[in-house]
C-alpha positions as CSV (number, residue, x, y, z in Angstrom):
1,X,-26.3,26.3,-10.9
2,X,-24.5,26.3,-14.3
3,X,-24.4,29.8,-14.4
4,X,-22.5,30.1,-11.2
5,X,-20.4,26.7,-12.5
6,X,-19.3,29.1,-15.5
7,X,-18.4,32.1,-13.6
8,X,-16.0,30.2,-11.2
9,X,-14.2,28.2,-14.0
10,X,-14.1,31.5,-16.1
11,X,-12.9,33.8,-12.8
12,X,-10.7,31.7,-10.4
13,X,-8.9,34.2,-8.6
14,X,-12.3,36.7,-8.2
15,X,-14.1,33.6,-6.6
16,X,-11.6,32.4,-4.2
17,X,-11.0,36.4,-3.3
18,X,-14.6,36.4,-2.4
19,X,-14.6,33.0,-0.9
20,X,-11.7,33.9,1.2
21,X,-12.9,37.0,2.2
22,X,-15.9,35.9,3.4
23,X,-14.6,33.9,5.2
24,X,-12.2,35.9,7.2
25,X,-14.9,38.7,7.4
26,X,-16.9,35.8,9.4
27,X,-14.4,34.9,11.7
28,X,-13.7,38.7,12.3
29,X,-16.7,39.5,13.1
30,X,-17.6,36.4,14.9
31,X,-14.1,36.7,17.3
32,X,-15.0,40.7,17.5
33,X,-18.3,40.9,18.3
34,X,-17.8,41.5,21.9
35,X,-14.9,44.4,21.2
36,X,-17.5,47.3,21.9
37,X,-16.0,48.8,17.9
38,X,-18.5,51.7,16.5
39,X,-19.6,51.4,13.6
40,X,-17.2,53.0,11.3
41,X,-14.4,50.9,13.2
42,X,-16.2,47.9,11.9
43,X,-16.6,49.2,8.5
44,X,-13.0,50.0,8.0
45,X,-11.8,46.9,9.5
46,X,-14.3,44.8,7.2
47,X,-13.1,46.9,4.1
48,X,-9.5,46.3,5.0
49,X,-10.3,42.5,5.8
50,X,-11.3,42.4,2.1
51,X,-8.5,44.1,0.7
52,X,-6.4,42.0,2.4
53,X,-7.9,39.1,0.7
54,X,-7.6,40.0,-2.4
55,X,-3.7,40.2,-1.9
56,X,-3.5,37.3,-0.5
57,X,-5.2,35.3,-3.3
58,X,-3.1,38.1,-5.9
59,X,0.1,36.9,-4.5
60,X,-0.8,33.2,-4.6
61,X,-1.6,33.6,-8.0
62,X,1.9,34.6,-9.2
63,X,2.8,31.0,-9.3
64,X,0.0,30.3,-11.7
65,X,1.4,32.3,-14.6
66,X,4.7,30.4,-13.9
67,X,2.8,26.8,-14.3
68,X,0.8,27.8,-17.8
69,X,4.6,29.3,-19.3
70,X,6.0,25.5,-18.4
71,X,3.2,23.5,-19.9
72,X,3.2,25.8,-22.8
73,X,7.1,25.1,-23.6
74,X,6.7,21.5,-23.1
């Protein structure tokens, strides 16, 4: 449990892109299951599920790098 303690505080933005992702991969699949996809469908979808993701929690990041400047210069 420590170990995974560490690797969250020292990797915010990989954990809460692989938070996120799983999440939304759940709901996709969960809200699609009926659709009739094949399986490459759902692979691609998935794959671009995670991508999008990871630019989600990339562009909420910018404001981070903002925040530690600020407290720096005070």
């Amino acid at each position: 449990m420590e170990m995974i303690k560490k690797t969250v505080s020292s990797h915010p933005n990989l954990s809460a892109w692989f938070v996120l992702a799983l999440g939304m991969v759940l709901i996709l699949v969960y809200e699609a299951r009926d659709v009739g996809l094949q399986g490459m469908q759902w692979f691609w979808l998935i794959l671009i599920t995670i991508l999008v993701a990871g630019a989600c929690i990339w562009i909420v990041s910018w404001g981070d790098s903002d925040e530690d400047a600020e407290e720096g210069s005070v």
